[in-house]
N, C-alpha and C positions, 0 to 999 in steps of 0.2 A: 459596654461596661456592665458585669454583673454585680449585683450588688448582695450581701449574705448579712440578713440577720438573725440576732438571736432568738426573734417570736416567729417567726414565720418560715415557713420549710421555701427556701430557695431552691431552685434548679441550680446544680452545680456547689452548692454548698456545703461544703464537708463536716460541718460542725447539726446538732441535732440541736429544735428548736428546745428553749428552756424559759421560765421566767425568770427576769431580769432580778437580779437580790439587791434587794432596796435598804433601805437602812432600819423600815419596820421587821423586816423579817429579823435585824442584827438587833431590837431593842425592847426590851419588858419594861413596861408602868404600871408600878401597883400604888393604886393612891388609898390611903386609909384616911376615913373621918370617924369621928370620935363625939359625943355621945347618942345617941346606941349608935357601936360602930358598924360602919358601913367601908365595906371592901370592893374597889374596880380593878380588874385587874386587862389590862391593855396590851395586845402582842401576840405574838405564836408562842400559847402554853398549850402543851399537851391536856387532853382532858382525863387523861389518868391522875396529873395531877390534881385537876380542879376537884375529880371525886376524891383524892385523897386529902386534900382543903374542906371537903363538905362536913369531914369528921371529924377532924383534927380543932378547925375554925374555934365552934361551938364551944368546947371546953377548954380554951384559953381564955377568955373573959372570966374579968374577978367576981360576976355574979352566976350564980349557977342560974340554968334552963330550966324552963316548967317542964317535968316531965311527962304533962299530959298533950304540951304542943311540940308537933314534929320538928325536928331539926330546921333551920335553914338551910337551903343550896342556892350555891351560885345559878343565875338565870344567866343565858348569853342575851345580849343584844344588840340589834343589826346596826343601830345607827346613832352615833361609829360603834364598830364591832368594839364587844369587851364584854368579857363578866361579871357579873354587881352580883355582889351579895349583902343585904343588911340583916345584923342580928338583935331583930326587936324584940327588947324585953330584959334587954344584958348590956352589962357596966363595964366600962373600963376602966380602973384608976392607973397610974405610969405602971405598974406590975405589970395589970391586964394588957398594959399597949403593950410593952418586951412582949409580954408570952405570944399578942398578934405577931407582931414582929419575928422572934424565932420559926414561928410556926412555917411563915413565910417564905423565911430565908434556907429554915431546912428540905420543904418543899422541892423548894425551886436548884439547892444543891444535890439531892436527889434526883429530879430529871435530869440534872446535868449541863455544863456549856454555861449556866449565867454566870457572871460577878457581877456583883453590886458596883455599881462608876459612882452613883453620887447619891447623896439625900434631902430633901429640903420640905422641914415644917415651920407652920403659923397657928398661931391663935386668933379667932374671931370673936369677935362680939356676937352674941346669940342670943335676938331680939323676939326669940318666939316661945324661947322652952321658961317656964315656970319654976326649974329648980335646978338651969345651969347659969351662966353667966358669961361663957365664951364655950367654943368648939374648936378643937384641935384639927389640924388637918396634917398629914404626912402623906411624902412623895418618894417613894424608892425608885432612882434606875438604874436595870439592869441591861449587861451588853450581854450578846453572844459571845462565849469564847471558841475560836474553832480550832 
């Protein structure tokens, strides 16, 4: 009996080996928390877009940037892989979260292939910060369309 799988180059196997498409490859999480927000963004995103996120980010929060301190960028990180960005020093009130939000979603409609499937946010209690009283958190996910 020969046997032909998808990773491994079999003798006799007509099909070329390939990796297996899993459901992370079909799925974006961008989670947004809120105050100073802080963006992960979770999946197979192009890094043209994340550098077009490094620009765009920054000037949708309702408080403007010192402009003696450099912009933020997304840092990748290995474990679990994802992008984090936080923008210390800047506010979000519901305006500034839409404009995260647009920024986002136009992003990610410009590389192409996502829809938005679902969204889900909460409010926390936020036992540490001096001049808030809860923290917002927001969950967008995105599927591959093929």
């Amino acid at each position: 009996h020969s046997f032909c799988t998808l990773l491994v180059r079999t003798p006799g196997c007509s099909r070329e080996p390939r990796a297996p498409t899993t459901m992370a490859s079909k799925t974006l999480i961008v989670n947004f928390t809120f105050n100073p927000p802080q963006l992960k963004v979770i999946g197979p995103i192009r890094e043209t877009t994340i550098e077009k996120l490094n620009t765009v980010l920054p000037r949708a929060t309702t408080s403007l940037r010192s402009s003696r301190a450099g912009n933020p960028k997304f840092v990748y990180e290995q474990n679990p892989p994802h992008w984090k960005v936080t923008l210390d020093g800047q506010f979000c009130d519901q305006v500034g979260e839409s404009a995260l939000f647009l920024a986002i979603l136009d992003a990610l409609e410009e590389e192409g292939g996502w829809k938005l499937s679902t969204t889900q946010a909460i409010t926390q209690s936020d036992v540490e910060s001096l001049q808030q009283q809860h923290y917002e958190c927001h969950k967008f996910f995105f599927t591959r369309v093929m």
